[in-house]
N, C-alpha and C positions, 0 to 999 in steps of 0.2 A: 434536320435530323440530328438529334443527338446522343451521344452512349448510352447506353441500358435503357432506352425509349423503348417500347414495343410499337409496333409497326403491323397496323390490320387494315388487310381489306376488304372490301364486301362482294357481291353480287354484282358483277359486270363491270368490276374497279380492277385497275391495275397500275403501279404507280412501276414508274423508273429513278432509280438511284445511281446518280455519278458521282464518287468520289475521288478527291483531288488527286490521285497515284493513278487516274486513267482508268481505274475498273468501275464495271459496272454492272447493277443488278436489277434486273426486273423480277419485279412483285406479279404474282399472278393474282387470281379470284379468289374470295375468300382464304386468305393466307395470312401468318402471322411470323413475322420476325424479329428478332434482336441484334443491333448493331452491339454487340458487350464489350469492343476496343477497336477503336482505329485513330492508329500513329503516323504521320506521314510526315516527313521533313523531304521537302522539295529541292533541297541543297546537301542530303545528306543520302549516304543510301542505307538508311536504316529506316525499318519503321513496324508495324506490327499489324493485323488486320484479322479477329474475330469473329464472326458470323453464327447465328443460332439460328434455324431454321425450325422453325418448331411444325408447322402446319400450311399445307399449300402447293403452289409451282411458281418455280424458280429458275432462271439462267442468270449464270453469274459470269462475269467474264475478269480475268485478273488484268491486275496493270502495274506497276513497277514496283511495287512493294519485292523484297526478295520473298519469293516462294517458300520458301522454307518456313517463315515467318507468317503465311495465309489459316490460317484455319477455321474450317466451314462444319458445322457440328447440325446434325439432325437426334431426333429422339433415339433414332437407331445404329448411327454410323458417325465416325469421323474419319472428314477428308484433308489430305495435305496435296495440295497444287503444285504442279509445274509448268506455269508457260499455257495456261487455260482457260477452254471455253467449255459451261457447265451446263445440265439441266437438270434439274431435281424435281420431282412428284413425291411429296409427302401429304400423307395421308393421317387421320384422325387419330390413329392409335399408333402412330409414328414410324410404321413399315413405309421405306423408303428407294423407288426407284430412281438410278442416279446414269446418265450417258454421258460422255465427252463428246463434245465435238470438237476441240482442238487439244492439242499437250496430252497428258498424263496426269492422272490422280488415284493418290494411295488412299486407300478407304479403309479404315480400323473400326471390324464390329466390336459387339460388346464382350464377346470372349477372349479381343486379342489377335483375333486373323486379319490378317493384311492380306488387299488384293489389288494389283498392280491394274487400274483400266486404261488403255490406248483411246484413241483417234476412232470413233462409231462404234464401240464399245459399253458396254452398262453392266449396271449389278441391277442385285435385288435385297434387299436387307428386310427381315420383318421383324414385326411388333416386339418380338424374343431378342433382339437385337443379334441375329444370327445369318449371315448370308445363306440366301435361298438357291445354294445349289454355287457355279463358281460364275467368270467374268461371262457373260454374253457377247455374241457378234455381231450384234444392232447396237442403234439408236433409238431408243423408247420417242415415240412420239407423247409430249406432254399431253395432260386431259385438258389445262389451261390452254385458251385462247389468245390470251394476252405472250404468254411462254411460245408457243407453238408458231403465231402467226406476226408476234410481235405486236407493239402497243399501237401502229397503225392500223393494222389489220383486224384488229380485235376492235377497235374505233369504228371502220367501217361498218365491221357486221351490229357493232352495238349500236350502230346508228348513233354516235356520239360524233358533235362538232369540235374539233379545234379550235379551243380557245381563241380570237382571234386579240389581238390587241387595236386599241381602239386609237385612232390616232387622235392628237391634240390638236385642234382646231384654234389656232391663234386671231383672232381681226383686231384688224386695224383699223382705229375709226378715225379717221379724216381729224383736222382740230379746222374748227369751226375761228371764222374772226369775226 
C-alpha cells in the first residue's frame, strides 16, 4: 500500500491493513479509502498517520504513533484518537456513523462542533456534515461483515478458503554410478 493509493473493495471483499506503529485497519465490503500520510520512525517517537475514509465500514485500531498526530477524516466528520479502538459505517452521500470500542475520540463536524465519544459510545454525523442530535450510549453494530464479525468470520459465512501456502516439495534423486 502506498500514500494517496485509493484503496476499494467490492462485494464480499474485505482486506486487512497492518501498519508498522502497531495499528490496524480493516476494510469492509464495497469501501473505499485513502492512506494520504503515514510517518513512522520506529526509533523515534515521532511520526504522523492520515486516513480518509471516503465510503464503507471500517475498524480502525491505533498503535504507537502519538495520538495527537492520528487523523481519521470521513466526508462528514473529523476524528482525533486517544489510545483507540474504532468502528465507522460511512455511507454513499458521506453521513457517517462512528462508536468506540476502547479510548476516546474527538470528532469535528463540519460547522466546528466537537464531541468528546467514550468507551460504547457513538455519534451520528450526516450528509450536511452536522451531528444528528449529541453522543449516544451504544455501540452501533456495523452493516459490514467483515467489520462486525471480523475477516474470519466473514470468511466463513462467505464460504471463502484461506489461502493455504503451498509447500515446496524438494526430491532428491539418488546419483546413479
Amino acid at each position: 500500500v502506498y500514500m494517496t493509493e485509493l484503496i476499494e473493495t467490492g462485494d464480499e471483499c474485505a482486506i486487512g491493513v497492518n501498519f508498522a506503529d502497531g495499528s490496524k485497519l480493516t476494510v469492509g465490503e464495497n469501501a473505499k479509502i485513502v492512506i494520504d500520510k503515514y510517518v513512522y520512525d520506529p526509533g523515534g517517537s515521532d511520526g504522523e498517520q492520515v486516513i480518509t475514509l471516503a465510503k464503507g465500514a471500517f475498524r480502525f485500531l491505533s498503535g504507537s504513533i502519538p495520538k495527537e498526530k492520528v487523523k481519521i477524516s470521513t466526508p462528514a466528520v473529523t476524528i482525533g484518537i486517544r489510545g483507540t479502538e474504532l468502528i465507522f459505517d460511512v455511507a454513499e452521500d458521506g453521513e457517517t456513523e462512528m462508536s468506540t470500542v476502547t479510548g476516546e475520540a474527538d470528532c469535528t463536524d463540519g460547522a466546528g462542533e466537537t464531541l468528546t465519544v467514550g468507551v460504547d459510545e457513538s455519534v451520528l454525523v450526516g450528509s450536511d456534515r452536522r451531528f444528528r442530535g449529541k453522543v449516544r450510549r451504544f455501540r452501533h453494530k456495523s452493516r459490514s461483515l467483515a467489520v462486525a464479525e471480523g475477516l474470519d468470520g466473514a470468511r466463513k459465512r462467505w464460504r471463502i478458503r484461506k489461502e493455504r501456502r503451498r509447500r515446496r516439495v524438494i526430491r532428491r534423486r539418488g546419483r546413479r554410478n
